[in-house]
PyMOL CGO cylinders between C-alpha atoms (Angstrom):
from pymol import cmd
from pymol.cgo import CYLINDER

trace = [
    CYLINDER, -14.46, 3.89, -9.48, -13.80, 0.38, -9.73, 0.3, 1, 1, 1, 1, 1, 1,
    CYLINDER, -13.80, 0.38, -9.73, -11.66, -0.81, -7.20, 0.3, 1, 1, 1, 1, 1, 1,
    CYLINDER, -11.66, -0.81, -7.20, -10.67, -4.40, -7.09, 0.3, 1, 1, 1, 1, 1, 1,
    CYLINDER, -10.67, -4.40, -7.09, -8.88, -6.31, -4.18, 0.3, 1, 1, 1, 1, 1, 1,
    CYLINDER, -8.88, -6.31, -4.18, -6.82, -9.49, -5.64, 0.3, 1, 1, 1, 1, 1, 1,
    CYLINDER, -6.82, -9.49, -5.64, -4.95, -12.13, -3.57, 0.3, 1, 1, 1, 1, 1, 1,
    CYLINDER, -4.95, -12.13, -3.57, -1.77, -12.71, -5.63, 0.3, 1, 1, 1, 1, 1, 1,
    CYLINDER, -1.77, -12.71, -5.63, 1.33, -14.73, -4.57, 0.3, 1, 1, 1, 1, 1, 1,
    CYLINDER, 1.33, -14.73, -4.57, 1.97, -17.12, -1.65, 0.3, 1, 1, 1, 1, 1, 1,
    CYLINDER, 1.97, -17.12, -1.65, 2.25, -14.84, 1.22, 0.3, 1, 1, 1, 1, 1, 1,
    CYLINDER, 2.25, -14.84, 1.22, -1.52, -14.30, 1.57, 0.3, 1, 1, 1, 1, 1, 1,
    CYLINDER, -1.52, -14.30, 1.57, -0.69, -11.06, -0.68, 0.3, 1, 1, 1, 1, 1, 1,
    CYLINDER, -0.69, -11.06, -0.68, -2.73, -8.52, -2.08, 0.3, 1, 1, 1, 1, 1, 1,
    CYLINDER, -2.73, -8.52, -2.08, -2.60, -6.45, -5.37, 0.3, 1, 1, 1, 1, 1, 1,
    CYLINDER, -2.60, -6.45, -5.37, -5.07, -3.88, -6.46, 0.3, 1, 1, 1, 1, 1, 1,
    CYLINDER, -5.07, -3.88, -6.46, -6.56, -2.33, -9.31, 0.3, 1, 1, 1, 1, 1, 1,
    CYLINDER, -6.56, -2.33, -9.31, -8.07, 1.26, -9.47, 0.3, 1, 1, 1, 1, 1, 1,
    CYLINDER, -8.07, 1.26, -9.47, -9.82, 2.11, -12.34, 0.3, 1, 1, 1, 1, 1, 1,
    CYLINDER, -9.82, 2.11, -12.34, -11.63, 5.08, -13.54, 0.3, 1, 1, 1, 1, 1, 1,
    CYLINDER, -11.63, 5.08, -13.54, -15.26, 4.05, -14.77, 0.3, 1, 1, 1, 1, 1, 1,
    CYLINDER, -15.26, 4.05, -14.77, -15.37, 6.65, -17.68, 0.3, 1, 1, 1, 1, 1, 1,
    CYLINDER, -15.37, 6.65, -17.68, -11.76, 6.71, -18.92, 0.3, 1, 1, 1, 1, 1, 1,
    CYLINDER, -11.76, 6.71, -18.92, -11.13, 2.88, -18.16, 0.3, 1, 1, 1, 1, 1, 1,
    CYLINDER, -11.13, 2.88, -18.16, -7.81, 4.20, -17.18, 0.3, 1, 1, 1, 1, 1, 1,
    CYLINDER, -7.81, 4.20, -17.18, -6.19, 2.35, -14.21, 0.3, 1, 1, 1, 1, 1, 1,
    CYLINDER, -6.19, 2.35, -14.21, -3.61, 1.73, -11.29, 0.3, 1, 1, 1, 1, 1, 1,
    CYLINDER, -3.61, 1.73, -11.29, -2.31, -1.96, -10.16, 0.3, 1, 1, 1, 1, 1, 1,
    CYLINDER, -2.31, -1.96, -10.16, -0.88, -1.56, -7.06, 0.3, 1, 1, 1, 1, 1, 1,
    CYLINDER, -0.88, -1.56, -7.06, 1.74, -3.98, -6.14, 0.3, 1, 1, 1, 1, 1, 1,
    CYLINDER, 1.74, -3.98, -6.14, 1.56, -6.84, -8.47, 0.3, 1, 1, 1, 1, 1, 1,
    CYLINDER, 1.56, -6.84, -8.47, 3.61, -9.46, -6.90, 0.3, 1, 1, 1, 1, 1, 1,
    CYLINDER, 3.61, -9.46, -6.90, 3.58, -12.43, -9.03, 0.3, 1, 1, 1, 1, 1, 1,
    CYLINDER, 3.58, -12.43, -9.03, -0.07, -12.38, -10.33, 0.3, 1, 1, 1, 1, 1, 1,
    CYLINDER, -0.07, -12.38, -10.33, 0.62, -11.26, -13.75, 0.3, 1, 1, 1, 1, 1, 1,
    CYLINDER, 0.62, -11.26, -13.75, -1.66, -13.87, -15.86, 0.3, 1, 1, 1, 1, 1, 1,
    CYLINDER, -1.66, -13.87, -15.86, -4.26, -13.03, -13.10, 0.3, 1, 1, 1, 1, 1, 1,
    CYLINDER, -4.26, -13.03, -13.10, -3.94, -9.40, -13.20, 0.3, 1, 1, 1, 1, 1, 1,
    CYLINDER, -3.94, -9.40, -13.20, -4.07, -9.43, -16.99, 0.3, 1, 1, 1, 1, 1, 1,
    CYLINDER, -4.07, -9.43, -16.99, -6.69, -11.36, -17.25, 0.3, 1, 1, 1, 1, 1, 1,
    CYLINDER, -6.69, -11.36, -17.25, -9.06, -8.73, -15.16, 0.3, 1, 1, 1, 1, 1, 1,
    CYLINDER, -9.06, -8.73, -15.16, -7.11, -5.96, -17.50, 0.3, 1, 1, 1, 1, 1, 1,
    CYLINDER, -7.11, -5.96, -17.50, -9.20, -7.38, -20.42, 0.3, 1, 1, 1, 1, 1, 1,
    CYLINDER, -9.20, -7.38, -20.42, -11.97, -8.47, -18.52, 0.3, 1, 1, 1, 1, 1, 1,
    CYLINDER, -11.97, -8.47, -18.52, -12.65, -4.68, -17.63, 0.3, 1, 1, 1, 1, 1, 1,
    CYLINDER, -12.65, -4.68, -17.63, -11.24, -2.91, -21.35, 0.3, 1, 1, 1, 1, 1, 1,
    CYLINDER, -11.24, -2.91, -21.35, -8.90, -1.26, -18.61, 0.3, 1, 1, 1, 1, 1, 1,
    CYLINDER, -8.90, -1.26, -18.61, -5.81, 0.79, -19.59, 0.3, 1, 1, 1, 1, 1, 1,
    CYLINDER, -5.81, 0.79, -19.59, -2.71, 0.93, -17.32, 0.3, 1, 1, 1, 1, 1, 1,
    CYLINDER, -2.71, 0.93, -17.32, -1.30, 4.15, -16.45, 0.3, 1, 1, 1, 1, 1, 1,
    CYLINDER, -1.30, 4.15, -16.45, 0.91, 3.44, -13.56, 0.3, 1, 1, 1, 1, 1, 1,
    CYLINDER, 0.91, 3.44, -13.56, 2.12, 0.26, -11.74, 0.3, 1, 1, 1, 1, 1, 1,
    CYLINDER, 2.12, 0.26, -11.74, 2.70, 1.53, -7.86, 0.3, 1, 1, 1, 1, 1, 1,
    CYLINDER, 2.70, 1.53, -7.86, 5.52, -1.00, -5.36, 0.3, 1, 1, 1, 1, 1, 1,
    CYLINDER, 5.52, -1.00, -5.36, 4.27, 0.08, -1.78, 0.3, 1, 1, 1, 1, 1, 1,
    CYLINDER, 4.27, 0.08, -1.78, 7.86, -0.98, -0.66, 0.3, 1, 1, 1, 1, 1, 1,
    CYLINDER, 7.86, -0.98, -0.66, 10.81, -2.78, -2.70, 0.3, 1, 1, 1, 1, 1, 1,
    CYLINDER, 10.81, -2.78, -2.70, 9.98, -5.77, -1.11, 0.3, 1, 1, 1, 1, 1, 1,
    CYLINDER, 9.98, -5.77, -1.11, 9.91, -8.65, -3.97, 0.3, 1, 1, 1, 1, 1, 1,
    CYLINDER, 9.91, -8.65, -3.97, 6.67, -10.38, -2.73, 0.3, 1, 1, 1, 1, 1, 1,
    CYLINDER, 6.67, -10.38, -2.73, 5.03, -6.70, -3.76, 0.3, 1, 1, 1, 1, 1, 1,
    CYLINDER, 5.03, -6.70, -3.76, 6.65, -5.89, -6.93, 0.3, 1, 1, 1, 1, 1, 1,
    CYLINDER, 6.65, -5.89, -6.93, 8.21, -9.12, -8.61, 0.3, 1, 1, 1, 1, 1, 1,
    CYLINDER, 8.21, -9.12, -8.61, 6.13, -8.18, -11.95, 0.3, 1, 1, 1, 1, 1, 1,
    CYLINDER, 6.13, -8.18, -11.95, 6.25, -4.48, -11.64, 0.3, 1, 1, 1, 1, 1, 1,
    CYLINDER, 6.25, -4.48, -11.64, 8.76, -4.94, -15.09, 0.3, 1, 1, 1, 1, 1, 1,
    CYLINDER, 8.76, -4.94, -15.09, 6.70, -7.59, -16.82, 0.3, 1, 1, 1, 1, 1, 1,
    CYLINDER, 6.70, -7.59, -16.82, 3.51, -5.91, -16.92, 0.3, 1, 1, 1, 1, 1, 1,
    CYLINDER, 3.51, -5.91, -16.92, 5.08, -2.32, -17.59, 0.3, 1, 1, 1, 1, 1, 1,
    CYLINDER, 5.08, -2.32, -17.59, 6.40, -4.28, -20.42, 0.3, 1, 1, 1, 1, 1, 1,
    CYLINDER, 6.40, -4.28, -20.42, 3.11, -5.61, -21.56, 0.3, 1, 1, 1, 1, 1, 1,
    CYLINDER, 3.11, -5.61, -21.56, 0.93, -2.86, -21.05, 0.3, 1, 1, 1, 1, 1, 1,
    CYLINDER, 0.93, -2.86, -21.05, 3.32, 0.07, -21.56, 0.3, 1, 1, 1, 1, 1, 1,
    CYLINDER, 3.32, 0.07, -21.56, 2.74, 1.82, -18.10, 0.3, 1, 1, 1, 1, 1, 1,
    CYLINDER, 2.74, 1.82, -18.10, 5.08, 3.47, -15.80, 0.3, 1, 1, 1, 1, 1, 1,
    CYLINDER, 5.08, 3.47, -15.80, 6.21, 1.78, -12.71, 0.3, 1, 1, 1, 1, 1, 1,
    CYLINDER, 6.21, 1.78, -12.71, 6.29, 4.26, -10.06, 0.3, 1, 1, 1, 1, 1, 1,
    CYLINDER, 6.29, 4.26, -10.06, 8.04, 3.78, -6.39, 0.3, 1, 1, 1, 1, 1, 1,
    CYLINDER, 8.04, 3.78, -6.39, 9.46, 6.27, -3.45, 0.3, 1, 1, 1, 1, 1, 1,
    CYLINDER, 9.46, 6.27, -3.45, 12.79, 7.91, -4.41, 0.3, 1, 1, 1, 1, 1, 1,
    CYLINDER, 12.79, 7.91, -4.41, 14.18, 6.52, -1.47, 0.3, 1, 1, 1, 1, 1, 1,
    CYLINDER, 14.18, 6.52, -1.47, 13.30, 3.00, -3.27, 0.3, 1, 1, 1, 1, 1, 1,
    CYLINDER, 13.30, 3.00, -3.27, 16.80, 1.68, -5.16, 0.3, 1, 1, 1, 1, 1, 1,
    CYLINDER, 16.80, 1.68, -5.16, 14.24, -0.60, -7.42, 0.3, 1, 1, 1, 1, 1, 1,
    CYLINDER, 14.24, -0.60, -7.42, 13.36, -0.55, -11.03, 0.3, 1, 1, 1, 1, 1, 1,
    CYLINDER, 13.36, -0.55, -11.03, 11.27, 3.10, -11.69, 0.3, 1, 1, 1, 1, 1, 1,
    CYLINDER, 11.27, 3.10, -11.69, 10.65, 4.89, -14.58, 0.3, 1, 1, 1, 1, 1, 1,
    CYLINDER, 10.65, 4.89, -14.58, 9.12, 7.43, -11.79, 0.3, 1, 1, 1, 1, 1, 1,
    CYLINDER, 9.12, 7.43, -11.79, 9.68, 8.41, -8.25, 0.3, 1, 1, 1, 1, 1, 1,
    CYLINDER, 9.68, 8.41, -8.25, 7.53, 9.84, -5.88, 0.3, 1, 1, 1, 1, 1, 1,
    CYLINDER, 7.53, 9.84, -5.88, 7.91, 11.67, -2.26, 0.3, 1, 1, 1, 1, 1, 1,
    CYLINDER, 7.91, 11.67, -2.26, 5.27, 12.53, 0.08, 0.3, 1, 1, 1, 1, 1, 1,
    CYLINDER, 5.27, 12.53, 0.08, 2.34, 14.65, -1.13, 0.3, 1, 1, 1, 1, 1, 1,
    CYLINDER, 2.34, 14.65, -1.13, 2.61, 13.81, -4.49, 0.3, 1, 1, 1, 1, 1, 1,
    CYLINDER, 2.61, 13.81, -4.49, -0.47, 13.43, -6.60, 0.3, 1, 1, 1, 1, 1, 1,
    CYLINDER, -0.47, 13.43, -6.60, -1.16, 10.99, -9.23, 0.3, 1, 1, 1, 1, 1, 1,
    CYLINDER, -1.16, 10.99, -9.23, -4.31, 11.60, -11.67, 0.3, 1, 1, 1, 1, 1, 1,
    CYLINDER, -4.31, 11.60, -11.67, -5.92, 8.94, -13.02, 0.3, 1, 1, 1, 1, 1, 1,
    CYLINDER, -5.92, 8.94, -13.02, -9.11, 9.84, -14.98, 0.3, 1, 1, 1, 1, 1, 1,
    CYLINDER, -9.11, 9.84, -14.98, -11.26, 11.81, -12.91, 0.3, 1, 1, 1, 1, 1, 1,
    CYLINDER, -11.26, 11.81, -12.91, -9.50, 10.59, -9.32, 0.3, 1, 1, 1, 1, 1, 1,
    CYLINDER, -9.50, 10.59, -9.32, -6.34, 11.13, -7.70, 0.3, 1, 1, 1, 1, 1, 1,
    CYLINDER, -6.34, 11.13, -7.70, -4.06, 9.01, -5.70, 0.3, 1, 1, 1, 1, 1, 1,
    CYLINDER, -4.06, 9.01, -5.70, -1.76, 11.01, -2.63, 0.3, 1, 1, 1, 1, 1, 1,
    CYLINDER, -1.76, 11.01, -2.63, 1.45, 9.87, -1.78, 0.3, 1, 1, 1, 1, 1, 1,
    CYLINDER, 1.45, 9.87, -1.78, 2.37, 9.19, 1.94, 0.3, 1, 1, 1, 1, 1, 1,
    CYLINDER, 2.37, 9.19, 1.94, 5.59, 8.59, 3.06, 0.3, 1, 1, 1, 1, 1, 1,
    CYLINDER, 5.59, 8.59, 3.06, 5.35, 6.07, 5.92, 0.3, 1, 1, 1, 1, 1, 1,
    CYLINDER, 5.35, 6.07, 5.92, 9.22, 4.54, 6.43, 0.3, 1, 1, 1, 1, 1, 1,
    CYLINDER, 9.22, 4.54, 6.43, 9.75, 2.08, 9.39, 0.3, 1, 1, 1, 1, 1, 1,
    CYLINDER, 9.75, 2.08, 9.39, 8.95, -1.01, 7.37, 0.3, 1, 1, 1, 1, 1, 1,
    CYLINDER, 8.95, -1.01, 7.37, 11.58, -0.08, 4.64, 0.3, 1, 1, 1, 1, 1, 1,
    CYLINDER, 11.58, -0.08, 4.64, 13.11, 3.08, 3.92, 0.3, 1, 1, 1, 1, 1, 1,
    CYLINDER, 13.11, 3.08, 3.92, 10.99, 3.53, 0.94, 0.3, 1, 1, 1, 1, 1, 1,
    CYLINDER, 10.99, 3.53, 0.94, 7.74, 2.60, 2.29, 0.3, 1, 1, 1, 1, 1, 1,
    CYLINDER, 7.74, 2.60, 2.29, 4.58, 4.35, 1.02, 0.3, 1, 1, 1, 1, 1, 1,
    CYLINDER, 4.58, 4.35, 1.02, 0.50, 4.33, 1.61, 0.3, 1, 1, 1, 1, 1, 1,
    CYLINDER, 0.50, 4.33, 1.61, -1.46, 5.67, -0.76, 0.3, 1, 1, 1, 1, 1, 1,
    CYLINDER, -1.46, 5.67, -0.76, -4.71, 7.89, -0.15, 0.3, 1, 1, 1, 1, 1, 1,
    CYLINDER, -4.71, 7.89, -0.15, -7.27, 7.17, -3.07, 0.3, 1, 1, 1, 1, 1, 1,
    CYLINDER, -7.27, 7.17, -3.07, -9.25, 10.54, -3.59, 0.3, 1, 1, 1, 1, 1, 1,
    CYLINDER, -9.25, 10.54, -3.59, -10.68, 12.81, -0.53, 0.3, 1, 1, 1, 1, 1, 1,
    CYLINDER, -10.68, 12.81, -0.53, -14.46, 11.59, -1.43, 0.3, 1, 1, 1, 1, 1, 1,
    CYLINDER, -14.46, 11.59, -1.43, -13.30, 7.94, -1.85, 0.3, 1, 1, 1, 1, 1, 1,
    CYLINDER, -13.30, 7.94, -1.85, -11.32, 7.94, 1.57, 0.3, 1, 1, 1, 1, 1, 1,
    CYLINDER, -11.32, 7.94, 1.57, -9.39, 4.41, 0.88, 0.3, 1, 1, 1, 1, 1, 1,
    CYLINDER, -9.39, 4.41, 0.88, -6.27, 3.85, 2.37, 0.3, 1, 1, 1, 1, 1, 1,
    CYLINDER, -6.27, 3.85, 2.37, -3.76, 1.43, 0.79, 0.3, 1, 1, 1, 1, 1, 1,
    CYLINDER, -3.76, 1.43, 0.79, -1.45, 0.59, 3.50, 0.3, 1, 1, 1, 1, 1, 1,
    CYLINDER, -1.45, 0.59, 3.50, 1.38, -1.65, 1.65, 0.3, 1, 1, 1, 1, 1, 1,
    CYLINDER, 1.38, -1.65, 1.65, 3.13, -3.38, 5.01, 0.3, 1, 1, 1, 1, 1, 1,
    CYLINDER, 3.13, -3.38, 5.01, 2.96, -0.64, 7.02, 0.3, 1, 1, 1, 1, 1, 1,
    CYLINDER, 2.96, -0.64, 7.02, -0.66, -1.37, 8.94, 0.3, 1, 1, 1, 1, 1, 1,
    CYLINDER, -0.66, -1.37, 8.94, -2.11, -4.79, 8.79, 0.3, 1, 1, 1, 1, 1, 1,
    CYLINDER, -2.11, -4.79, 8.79, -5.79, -5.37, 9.76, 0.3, 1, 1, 1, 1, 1, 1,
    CYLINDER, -5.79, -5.37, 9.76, -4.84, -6.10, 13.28, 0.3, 1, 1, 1, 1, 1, 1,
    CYLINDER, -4.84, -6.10, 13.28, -1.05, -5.89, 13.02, 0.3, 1, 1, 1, 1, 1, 1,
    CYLINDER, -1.05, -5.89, 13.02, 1.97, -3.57, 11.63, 0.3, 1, 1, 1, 1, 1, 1,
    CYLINDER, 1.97, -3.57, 11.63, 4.79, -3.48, 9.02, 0.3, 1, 1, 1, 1, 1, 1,
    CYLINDER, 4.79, -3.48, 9.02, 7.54, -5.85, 10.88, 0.3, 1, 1, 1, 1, 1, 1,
    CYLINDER, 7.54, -5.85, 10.88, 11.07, -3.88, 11.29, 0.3, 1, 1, 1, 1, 1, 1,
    CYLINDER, 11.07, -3.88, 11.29, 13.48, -6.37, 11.91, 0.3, 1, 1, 1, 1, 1, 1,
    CYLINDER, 13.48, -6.37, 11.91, 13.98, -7.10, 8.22, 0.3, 1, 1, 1, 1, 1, 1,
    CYLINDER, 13.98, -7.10, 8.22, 16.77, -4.71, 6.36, 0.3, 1, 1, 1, 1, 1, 1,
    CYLINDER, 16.77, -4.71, 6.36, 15.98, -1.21, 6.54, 0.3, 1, 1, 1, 1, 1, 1,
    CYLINDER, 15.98, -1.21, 6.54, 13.12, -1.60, 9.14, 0.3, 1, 1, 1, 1, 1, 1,
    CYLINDER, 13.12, -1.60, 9.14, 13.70, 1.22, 11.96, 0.3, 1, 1, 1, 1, 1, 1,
    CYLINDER, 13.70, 1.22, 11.96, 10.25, 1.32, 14.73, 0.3, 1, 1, 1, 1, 1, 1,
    CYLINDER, 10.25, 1.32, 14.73, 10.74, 4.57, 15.77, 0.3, 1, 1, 1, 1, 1, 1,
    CYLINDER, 10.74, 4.57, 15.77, 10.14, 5.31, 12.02, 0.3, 1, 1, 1, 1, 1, 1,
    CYLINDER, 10.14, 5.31, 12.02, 7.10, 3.25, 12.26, 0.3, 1, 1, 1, 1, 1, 1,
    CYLINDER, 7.10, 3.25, 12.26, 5.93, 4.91, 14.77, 0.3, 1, 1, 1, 1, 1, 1,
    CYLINDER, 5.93, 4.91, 14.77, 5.92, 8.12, 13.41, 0.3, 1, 1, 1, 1, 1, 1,
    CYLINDER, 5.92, 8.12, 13.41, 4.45, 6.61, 10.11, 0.3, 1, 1, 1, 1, 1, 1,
    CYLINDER, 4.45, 6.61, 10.11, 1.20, 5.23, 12.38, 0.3, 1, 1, 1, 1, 1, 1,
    CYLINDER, 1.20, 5.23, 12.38, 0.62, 7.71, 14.98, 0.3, 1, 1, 1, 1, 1, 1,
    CYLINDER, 0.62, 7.71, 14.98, 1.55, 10.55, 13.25, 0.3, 1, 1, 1, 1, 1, 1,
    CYLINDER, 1.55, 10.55, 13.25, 0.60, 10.35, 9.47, 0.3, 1, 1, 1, 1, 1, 1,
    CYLINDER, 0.60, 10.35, 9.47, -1.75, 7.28, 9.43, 0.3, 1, 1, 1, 1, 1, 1,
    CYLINDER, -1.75, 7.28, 9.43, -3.93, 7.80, 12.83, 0.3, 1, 1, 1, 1, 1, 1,
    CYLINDER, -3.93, 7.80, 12.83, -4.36, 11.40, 11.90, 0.3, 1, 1, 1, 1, 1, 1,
    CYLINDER, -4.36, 11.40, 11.90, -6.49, 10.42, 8.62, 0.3, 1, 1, 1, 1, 1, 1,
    CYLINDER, -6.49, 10.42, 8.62, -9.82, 10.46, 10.30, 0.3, 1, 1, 1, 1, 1, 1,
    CYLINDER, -9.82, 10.46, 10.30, -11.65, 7.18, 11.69, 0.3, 1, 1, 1, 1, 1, 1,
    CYLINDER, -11.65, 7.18, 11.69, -13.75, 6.73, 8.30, 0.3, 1, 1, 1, 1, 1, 1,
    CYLINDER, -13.75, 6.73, 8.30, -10.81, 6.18, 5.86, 0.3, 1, 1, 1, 1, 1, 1,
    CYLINDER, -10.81, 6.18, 5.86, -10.92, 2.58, 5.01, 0.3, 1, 1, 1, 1, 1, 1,
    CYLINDER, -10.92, 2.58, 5.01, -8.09, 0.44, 5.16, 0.3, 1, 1, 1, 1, 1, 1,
    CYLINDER, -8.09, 0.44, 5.16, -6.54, -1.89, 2.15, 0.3, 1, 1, 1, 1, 1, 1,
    CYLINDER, -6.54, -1.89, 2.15, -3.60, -3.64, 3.58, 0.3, 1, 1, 1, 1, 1, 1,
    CYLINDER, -3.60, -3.64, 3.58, -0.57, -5.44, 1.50, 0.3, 1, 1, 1, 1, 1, 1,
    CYLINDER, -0.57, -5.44, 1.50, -1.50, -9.02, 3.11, 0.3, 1, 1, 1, 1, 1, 1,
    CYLINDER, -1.50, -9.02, 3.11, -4.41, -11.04, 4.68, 0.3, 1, 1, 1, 1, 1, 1,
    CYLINDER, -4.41, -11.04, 4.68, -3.35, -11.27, 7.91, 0.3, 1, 1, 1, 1, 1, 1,
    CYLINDER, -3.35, -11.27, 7.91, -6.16, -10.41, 9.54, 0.3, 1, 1, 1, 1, 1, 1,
    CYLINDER, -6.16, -10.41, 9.54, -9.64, -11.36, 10.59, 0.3, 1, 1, 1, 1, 1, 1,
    CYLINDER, -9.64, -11.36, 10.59, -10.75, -9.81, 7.20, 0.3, 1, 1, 1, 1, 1, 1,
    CYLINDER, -10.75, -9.81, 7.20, -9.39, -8.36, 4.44, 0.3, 1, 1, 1, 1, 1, 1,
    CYLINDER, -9.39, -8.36, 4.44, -10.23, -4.65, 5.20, 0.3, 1, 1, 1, 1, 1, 1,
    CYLINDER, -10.23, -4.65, 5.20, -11.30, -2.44, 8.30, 0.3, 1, 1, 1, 1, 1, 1,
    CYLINDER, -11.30, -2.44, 8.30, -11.08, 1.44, 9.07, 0.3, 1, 1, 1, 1, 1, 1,
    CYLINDER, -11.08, 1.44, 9.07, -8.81, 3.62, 11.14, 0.3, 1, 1, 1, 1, 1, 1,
    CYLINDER, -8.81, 3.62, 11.14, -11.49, 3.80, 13.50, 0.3, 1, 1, 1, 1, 1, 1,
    CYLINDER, -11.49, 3.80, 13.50, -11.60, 0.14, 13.82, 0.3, 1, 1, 1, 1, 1, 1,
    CYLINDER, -11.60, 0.14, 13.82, -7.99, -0.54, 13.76, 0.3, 1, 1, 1, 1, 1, 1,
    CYLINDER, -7.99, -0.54, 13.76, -7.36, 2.05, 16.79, 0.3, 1, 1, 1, 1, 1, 1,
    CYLINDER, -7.36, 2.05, 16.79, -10.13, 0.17, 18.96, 0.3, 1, 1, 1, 1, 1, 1,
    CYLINDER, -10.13, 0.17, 18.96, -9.35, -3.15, 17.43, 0.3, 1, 1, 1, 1, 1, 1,
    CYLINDER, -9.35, -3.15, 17.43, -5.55, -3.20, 16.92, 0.3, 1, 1, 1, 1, 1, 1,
    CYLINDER, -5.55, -3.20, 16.92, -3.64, -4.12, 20.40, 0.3, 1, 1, 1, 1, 1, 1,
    CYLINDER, -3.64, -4.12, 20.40, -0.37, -2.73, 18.83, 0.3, 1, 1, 1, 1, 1, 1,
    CYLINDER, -0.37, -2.73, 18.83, -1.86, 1.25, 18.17, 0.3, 1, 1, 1, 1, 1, 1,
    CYLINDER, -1.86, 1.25, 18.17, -3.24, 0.91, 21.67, 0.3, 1, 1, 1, 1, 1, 1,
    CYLINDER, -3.24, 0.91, 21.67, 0.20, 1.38, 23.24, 0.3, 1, 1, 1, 1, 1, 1,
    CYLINDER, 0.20, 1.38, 23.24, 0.11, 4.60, 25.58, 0.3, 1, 1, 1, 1, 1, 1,
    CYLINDER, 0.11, 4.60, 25.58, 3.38, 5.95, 24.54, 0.3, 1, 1, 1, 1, 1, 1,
    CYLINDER, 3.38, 5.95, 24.54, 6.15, 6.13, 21.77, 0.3, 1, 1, 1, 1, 1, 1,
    CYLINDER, 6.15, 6.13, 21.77, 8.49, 4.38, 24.15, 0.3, 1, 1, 1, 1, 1, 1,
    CYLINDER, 8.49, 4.38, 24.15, 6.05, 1.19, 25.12, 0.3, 1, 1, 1, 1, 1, 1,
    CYLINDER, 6.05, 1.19, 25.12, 5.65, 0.84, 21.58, 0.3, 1, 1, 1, 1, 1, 1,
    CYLINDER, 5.65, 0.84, 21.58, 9.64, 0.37, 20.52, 0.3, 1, 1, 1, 1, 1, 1,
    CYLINDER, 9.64, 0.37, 20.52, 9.93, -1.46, 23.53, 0.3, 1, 1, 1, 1, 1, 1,
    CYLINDER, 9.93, -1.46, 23.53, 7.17, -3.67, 22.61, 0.3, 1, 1, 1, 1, 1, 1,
    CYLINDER, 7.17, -3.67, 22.61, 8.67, -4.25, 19.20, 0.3, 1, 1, 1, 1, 1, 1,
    CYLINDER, 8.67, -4.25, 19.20, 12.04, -5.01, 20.92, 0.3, 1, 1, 1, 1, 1, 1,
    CYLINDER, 12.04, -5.01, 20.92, 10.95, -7.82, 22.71, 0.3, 1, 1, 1, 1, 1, 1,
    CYLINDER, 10.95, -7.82, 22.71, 9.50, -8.91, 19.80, 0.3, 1, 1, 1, 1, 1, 1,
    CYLINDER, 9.50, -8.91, 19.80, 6.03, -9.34, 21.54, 0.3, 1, 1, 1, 1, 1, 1,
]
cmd.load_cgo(trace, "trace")
């Protein structure tokens, strides 16, 4: 697989690119507004889109979902809870096949209703986490549509439960580098430390 990790934009953003080796078929992943970047490493690689994936409706993640479904004649794909362009929508458990790997839906609300992480293949065991798990931090809630107890339920119950090994790929670099692990995040990160469902909302109340 080629798997490529791009900083985009000018909120310390990331997009990605998944690509299957022998089909050059590929994935971008939240574009934001890198599309002369992004299509530059398109031709760089002979890669051919398949889908375009928005982690969240947010505009810093998907300002040129359009433009380069336009130019490269892919599908742009988001949650059906998402009320943003998609020629496809997606709930939790879906599977995506692109060339000889797969991409699982998860549906992880809290940050925004239509907030999803995507599990790349079992044997690849990457995790791209959009805004709902930072390298250190979590998907803020206090923006429209953000709900912690949602959040929550996204981390402790969906995310945490992945297995320590499954690597990390978050939608920004906020951390103290760009990637890390479950395993890492739950000794690491003070914020999945929290002994209970209730510290945690009342942590993010107080806006700690």
């Amino acid at each position: 697989m080629i798997f490529l990790q791009i900083p985009v934009g000018t909120y310390r953003n990331f997009a990605y690119i998944l690509a299957d080796e022998a089909t050059r078929l590929c994935v971008i992943v939240d574009p934001d507004f890198g599309f002369d970047k992004i299509l530059r490493l398109l031709e760089n690689y002979r890669l051919k889109v398949k889908y375009i994936i928005g982690t969240h409706s947010h505009p810093d993640h998907i300002f040129d979902c359009q433009k380069l479904a336009s130019r490269t004649g892919a599908k742009v794909i988001m949650h059906k809870e998402s009320r943003a362009y998609k020629d496809q929508m997606v709930e939790d458990g879906d599977i995506l096949k692109i060339g000889t790997f797969e991409i699982r839906i998860l549906y992880t609300p809290g940050h925004t209703p239509d907030s999803i992480c995507l599990l790349v293949d079992e044997e690849e065991r990457k995790l791209l986490t959009g805004d709902t798990l930072f390298v250190g931090g979590y998907g803020r809630t206090d923006l429209q549509g953000g709900n912690p107890e949602k959040l929550y339920d996204s981390l402790f119950e969906k995310i945490l439960k992945l297995g320590d090994d499954v690597e990390i790929y978050p939608g920004h670099d906020y951390g103290d580098k760009p990637s890390s692990t479950i395993g890492r995040e739950k000794r690491r990160n003070q914020f999945l430390n929290l002994k209970s469902k209730e510290e945690f909302l009342a942590f993010l109340r107080e806006g700690k």
